[in-house]
N, C-alpha and C positions, 0 to 999 in steps of 0.2 A: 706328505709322501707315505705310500704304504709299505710297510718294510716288511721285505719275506723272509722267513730263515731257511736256511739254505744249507745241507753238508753234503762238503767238498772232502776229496780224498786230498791227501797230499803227494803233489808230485816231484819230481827232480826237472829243475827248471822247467817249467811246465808251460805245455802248449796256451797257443796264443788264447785259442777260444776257451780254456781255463781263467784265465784273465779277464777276459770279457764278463764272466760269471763273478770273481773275485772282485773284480775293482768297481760291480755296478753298486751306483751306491743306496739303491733301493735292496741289496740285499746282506742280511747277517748273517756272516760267513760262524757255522760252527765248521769244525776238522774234524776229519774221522779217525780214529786210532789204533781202535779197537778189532777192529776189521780184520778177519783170516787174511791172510797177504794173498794175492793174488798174481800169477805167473805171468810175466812179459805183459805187464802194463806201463803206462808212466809213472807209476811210483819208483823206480827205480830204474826208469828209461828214458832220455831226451834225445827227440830226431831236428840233426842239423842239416844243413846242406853244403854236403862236401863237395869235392869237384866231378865224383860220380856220379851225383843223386844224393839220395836222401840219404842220411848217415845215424843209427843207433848208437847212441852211447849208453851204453848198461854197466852199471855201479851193479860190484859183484857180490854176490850176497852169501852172508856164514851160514850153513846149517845148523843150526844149534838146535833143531825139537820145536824149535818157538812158531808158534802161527798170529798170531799175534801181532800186527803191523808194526805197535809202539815199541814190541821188541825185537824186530827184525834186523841183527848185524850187519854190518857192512865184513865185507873177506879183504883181506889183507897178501891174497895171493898172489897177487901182481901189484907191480905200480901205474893203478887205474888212473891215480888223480894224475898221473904225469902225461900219461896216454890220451884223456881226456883233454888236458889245458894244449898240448900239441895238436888237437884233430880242430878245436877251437879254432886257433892259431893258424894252421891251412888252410882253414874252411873263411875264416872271416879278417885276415888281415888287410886285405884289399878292399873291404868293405868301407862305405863312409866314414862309418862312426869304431868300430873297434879298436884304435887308435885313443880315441875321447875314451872310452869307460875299459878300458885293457887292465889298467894296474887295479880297478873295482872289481871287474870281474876275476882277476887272477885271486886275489882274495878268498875267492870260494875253494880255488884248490889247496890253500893253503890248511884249509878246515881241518881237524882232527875228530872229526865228532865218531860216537862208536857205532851209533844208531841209523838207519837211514832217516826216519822221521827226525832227527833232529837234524842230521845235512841238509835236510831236505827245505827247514825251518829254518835254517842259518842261511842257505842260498837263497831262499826267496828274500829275505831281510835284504842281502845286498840287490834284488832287484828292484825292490822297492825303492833302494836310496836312489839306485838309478833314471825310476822311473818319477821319482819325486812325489810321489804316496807314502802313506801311513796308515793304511787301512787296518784295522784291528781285526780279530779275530780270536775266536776261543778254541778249546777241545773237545771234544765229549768225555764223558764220564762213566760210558759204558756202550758195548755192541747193542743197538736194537734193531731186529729183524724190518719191521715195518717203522720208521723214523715218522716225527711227527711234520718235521722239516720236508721241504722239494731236497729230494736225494739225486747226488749226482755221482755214487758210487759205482753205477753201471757206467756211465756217460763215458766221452771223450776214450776210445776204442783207440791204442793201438795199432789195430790192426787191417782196419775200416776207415774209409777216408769222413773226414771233419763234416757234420750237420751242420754247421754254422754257415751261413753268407759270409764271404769274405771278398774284397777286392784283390786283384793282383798288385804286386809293389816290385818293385826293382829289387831283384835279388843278386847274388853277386854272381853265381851260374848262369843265371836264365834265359842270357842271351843263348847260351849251346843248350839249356835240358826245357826250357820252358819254366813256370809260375809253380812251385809246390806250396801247398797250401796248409798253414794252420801246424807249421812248426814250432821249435821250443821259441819262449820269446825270446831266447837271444839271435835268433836269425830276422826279428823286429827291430830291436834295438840297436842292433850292427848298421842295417840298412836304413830303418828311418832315424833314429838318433829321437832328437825330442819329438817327433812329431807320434813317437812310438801310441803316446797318450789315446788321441785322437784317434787314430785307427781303433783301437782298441773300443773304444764308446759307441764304434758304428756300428760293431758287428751285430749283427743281431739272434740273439737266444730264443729258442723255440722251449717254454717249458711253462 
């Protein structure tokens, strides 16, 4: 196997086709840290699907000066994590599996961490247990403009809909809004439950 290295930004429960790039296992995952935070991305955003459409969750973030991803606070001005684990909660109790990983997933809200990159690192641990991986991964040790790794700092927009090939699956709206595509992987794992894996390995990366 030829193994590529590969940095990945870090998200907040992060899109599916994130995962696809994460869990392949031809590639070594470094994290990116170092990196000027960037404005309404998924580093600090996961899109669910609520009973409107598409739904932003955005973990609200301190001003402190810092540009700096690794130092980037979380704000305290509202209570996010509560508002977050109830839009969850609307959006996927009806769903097959949310019921199966509910008390794993609420875990995440439970988190106190001060940093986003560290929430960010402790919620994906619990989707790993969920998804029953252990994929390893490191950090970097400094911002480099031109990376020696496939950079996937720009990738996965936002804003712009998903590159990736993806199939449609049963979503728990879809019968009234239609298939959204290449949300966080909790609207995967709600819906397909194990078989989460599997889709996951199919889609196919264009890099």
């Amino acid at each position: 196997m030829n193994m590529k290295n590969v940095l990945l930004p870090v998200f907040y429960l992060p899109p599916i086709s994130w995962f696809s790039v994460f869990l392949d296992p031809e590639n070594e995952i470094l994290f990116e840290q170092f990196e000027s935070f960037p404005k309404q991305t998924y580093r600090n955003r996961a899109n669910i699907y609520g009973a409107n459409g598409k739904l932003s969750l955005i973990i609200p973030i301190a001003h402190n000066g810092s540009r700096a991803f690794k130092d980037i606070e979380i704000a305290h001005r509202e209570d996010w994590r509560n508002l977050h684990w109830k839009s969850i909660k609307t959006a996927y109790q009806s769903s097959p599996y949310f019921e199966f990983y509910e008390d794993k997933l609420r875990k995440i809200y439970d988190l106190k961490e001060k940093y986003v990159l560290d929430f960010n690192l402790k919620a994906l641990e619990v989707i790993q247990q969920i998804l029953k991986t252990q994929k390893a991964y490191s950090l970097n040790t400094e911002y480099i403009k031109i990376p020696e790794e496939i950079s996937f700092r720009e990738k996965f927009s936002a804003k712009h809909p998903s590159e990736s090939g993806m199939d449609s699956y049963y979503q728990t709206f879809s019968d009234k809004l239609g298939f959204l595509e290449d949300l966080s992987i909790l609207d995967l794992i709600c819906n397909k439950g194990p078989e989460s894996m599997t889709y996951i390995k199919n889609i196919k990366q264009s890099y």
